[in-house]
C-alpha positions in Angstrom: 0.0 0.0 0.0 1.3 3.2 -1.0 1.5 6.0 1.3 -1.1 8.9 0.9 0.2 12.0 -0.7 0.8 15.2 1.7 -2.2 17.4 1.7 -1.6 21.0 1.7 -4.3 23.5 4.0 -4.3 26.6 2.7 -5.8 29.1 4.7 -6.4 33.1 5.9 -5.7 34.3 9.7 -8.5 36.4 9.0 -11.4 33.5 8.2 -13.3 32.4 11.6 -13.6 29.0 9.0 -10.4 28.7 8.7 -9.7 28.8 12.3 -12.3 26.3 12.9 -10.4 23.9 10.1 -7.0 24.5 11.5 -8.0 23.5 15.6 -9.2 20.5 14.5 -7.2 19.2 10.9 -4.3 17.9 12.9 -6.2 15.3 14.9 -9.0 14.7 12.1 -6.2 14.1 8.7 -4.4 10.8 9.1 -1.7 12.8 7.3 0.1 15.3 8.9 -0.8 18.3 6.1 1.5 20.7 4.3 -0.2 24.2 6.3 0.1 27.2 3.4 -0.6 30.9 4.2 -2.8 32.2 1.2 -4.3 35.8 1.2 -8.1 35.1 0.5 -8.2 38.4 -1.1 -5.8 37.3 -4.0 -8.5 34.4 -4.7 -11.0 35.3 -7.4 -13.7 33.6 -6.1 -13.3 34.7 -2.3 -16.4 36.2 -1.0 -14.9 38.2 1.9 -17.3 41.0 1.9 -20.2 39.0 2.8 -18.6 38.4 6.1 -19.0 34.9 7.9 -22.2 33.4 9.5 -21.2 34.5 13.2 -23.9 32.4 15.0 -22.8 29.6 12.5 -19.2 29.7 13.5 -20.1 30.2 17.2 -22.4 26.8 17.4 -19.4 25.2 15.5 -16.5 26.3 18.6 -19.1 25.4 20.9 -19.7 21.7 18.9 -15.8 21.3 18.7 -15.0 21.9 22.2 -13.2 24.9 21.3 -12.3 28.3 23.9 -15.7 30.5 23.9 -15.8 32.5 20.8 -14.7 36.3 20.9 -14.9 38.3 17.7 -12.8 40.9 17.9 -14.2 44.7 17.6 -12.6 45.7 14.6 -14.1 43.7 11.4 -13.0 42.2 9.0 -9.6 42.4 9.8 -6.6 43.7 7.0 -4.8 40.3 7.2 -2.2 41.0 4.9 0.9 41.7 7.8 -0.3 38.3 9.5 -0.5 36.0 6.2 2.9 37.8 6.1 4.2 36.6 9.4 2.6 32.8 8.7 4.9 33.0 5.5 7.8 34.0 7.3 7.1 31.9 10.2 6.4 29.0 7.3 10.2 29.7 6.4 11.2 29.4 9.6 9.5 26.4 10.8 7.1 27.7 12.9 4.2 27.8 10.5 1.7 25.9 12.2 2.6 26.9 15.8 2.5 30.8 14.8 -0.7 30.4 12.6 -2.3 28.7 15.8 -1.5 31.4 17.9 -2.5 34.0 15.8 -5.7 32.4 15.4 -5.9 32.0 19.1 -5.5 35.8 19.4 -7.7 36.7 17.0 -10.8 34.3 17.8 -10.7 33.7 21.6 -8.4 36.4 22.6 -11.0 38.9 20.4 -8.0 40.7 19.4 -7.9 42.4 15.9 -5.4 40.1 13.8 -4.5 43.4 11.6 -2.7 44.8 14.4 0.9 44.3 14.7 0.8 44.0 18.7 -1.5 41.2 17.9 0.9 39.6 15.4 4.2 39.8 17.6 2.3 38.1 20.7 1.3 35.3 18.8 5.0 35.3 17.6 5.7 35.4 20.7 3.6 32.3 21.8 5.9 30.3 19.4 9.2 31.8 20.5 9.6 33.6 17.4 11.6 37.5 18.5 9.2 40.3 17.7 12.7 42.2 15.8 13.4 39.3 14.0 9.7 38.5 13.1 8.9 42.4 11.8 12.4 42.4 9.6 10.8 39.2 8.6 7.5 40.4 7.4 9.2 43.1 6.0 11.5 40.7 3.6 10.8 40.7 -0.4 11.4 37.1 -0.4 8.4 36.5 2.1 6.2 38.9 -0.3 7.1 36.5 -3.6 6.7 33.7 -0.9 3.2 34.7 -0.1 2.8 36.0 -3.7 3.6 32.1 -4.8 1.5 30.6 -2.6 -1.6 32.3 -4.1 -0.7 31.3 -7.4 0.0 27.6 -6.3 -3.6 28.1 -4.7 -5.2 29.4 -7.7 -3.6 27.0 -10.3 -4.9 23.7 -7.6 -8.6 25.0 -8.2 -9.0 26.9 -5.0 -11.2 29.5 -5.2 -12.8 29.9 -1.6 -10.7 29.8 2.0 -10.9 27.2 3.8 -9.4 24.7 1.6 -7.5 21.3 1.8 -5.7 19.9 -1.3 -5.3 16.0 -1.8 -3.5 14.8 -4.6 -5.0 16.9 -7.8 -8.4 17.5 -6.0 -9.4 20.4 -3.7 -12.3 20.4 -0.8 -13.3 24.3 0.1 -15.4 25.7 2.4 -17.4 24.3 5.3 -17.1 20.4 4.4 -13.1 20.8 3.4 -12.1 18.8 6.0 -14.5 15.6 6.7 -14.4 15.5 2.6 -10.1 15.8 2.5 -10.8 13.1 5.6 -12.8 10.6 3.4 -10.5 10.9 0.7 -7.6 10.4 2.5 -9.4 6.8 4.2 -10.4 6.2 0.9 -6.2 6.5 -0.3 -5.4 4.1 2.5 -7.5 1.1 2.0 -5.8 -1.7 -0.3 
């Protein structure tokens, strides 16, 4: 039996779905997945300004066993600095433990994810220095990074946040995960 392909998350600090995805893909995948920072603006079928269904994503935390809800007061939030960070923080292997903290912050810390207080304490929850994670940000190579991304995003099929990637085929939105789930079983058996 061949072993099942990486799958690759890509996700937005700013989607309260995305959140909900990334709390929950490490213990629900049977395959560790590839997590990639993608600016759900840069996707052209991204429906950001329809904002998310708050009572929705609420019954979800609360379903999930997740820290109470907290929406922070500023929304939505101007991700772009924190998909910047992830990048970085990608680069530096601490991808997953920064884009869990900064998703922490944002959803039950109810702290705005587009400030850059907000983005050096979560670097700070992964032991990333706040100098070295702002020169970071700042770096053209973490721009083309991010920049890449999108377009690795966009050439899969993705076209809404949150979405998982297995093999060629892509799962978005609410039923990403328990579909990228069933297709990874389905990999697995002989």
């Amino acid at each position: 039996m061949a072993a099942p392909q990486q799958p690759v998350f890509y996700y937005d600090l700013g989607s309260p779905q995305c959140y909900l995805v990334g709390e929950t893909i490490m213990s629900t995948l049977p395959v560790v997945p590839e997590w990639e920072p993608v600016l759900a603006s840069q996707l052209s079928g991204s429906d950001q300004q329809a904002g998310p269904d708050r009572e929705e994503v609420q019954r979800l935390t609360v379903v999930l066993g997740l820290q109470p809800l907290r929406w922070p007061r500023s929304w939505p939030p101007d991700s772009t600095r924190a998909m910047l960070a992830a990048t970085y923080a990608k680069k530096v292997g601490r991808g997953v433990a920064f884009s869990l903290a900064a998703f922490r912050q944002e959803f039950a810390g109810g702290r705005d994810i587009g400030d850059e207080n907000t983005v050096l304490i979560a670097g700070a929850a992964c032991e990333m220095h706040p100098v070295a994670l702002s020169k970071g940000i700042e770096l053209r190579s973490t721009e083309q990074a991010l920049q890449t991304a999108g377009n690795r995003a966009i050439e899969a099929g993705v076209r809404s946040l949150p979405a998982i990637q297995v093999g060629n085929d892509v799962y978005q939105d609410k039923e990403a995960l328990s579909e990228a789930a069933s297709a990874l079983a389905n990999e697995r058996q002989p």
